[in-house]
N, C-alpha and C positions, 0 to 999 in steps of 0.2 A: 696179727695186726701189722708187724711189720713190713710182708710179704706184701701185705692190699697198699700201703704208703709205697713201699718201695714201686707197685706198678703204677702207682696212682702219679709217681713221679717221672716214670718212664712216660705215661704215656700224656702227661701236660704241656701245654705248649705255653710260653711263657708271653705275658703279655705285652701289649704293646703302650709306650708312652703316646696316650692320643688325648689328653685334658692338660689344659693350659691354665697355669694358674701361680701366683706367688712367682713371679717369673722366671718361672724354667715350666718344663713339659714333666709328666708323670701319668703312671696306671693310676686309674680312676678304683676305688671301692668296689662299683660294680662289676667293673671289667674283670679284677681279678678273682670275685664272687661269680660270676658267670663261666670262667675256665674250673675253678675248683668245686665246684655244686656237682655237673653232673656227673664228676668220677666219684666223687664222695655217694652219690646216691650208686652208683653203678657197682660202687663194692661195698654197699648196705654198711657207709660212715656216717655219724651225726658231726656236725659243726655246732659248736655253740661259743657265742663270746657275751661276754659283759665285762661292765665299765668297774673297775675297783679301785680303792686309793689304799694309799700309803702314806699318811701324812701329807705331807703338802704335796705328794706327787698324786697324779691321775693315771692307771690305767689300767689294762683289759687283759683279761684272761681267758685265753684262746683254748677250749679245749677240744680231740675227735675222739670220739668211741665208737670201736667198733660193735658195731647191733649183733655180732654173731657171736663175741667172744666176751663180750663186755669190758674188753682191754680199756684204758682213757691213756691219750698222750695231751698233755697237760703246758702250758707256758704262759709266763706273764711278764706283759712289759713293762715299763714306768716310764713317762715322762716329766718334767715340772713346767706348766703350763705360767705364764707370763699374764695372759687373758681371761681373767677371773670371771667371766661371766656367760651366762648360757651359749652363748655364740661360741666362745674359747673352751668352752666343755667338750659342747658339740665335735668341733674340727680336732681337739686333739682326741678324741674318742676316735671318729672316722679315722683319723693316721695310723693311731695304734693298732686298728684294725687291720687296715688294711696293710700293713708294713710288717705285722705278725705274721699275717698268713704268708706274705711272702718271705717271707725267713722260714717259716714251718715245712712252705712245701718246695723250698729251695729253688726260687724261682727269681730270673732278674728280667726285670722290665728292659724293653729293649725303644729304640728308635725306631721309628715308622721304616725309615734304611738304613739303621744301626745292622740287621742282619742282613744286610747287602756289601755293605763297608768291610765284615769281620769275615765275611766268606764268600768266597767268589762261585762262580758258574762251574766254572774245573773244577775246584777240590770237591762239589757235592756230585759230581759226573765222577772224580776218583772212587767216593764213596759206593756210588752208586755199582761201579764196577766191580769192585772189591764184595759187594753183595750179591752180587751176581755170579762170580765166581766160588762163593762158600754156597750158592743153592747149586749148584753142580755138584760137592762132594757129598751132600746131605742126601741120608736114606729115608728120610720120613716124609716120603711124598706129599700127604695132607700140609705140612708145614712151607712146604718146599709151594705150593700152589697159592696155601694161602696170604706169604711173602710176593712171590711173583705178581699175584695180583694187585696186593697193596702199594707196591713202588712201580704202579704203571701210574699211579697221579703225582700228579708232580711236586713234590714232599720237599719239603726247606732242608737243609743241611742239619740242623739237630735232629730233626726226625729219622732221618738217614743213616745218621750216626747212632742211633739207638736200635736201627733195625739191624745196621752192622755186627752189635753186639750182642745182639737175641742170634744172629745167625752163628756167629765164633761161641757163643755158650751152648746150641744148640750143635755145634761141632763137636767140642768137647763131649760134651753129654754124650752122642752117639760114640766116642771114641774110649771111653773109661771103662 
């Protein structure tokens, strides 16, 4: 179970702050429901949350099992809701929700050009080099092809940087 979380996070792209509300910006529920569903289905994980209390706190317990091994990783949050009434159920259920999964699968909501701000054109053109020169010393052609191909689209900076490091551990690996 580890191994599918651990790619399930290599390969997630973190979302973006695009719902305006309580004034400031933030990832909407679905949004980040929409990034984690189809790795979850793609490495046969179930999602399941519900609403739980703890005395006068409210809230939800986020858990995934893996369908092949039957592993569960398991986490509950609590909050103490102020709005006592279906409405204040409701929204501090959706938070918890959605503010677990982003803690679970280590994930930070970003600004629409938050990742323009924190990283420039050059440093992902470094990255990009720097990948380019570990597919030169790599002897597993299939690997080597199917990198090449992937970073001919035009891939954000953490993406790049995660390719970086499939290529340096794929170095490794052929080098041990």
């Amino acid at each position: 179970m580890n191994k599918k979380l651990f790619d399930i996070q290599n390969e997630i792209k973190n979302p973006t702050k695009n719902t305006k509300g309580y004034g400031y910006m933030y990832a909407g529920l679905d949004q980040v429901l929409d990034l984690i569903k189809p790795l979850l289905f793609k490495y046969r994980m179930l999602l399941t949350q519900r609403p739980c209390n703890d005395g006068a706190m409210i809230g939800v317990e986020t858990v995934i099992i893996d369908l092949d091994s039957g592993e569960k990783y398991a986490s509950r949050f609590f909050i103490e809701i102020s709005k006592k009434d279906p409405q204040g159920y409701g929204s501090a259920i959706t938070y918890l929700r959605r503010y677990s999964l982003v803690s679970m699968f280590n994930l930070t909501p970003e600004d629409d050009d938050g990742r323009a701000a924190m990283t420039t054109e050059d440093e992902s053109k470094k990255v990009l080099s720097e990948i380019k020169k570990n597919l030169k010393v790599i002897d597993d052609k299939p690997f080597v092809e199917k990198v090449s191909k992937y970073i001919e689209k035009n891939l954000d900076y953490k993406t790049l940087t995660n390719v970086l490091n499939k290529t340096q551990e794929q170095i490794t690996k052929e080098t041990e």
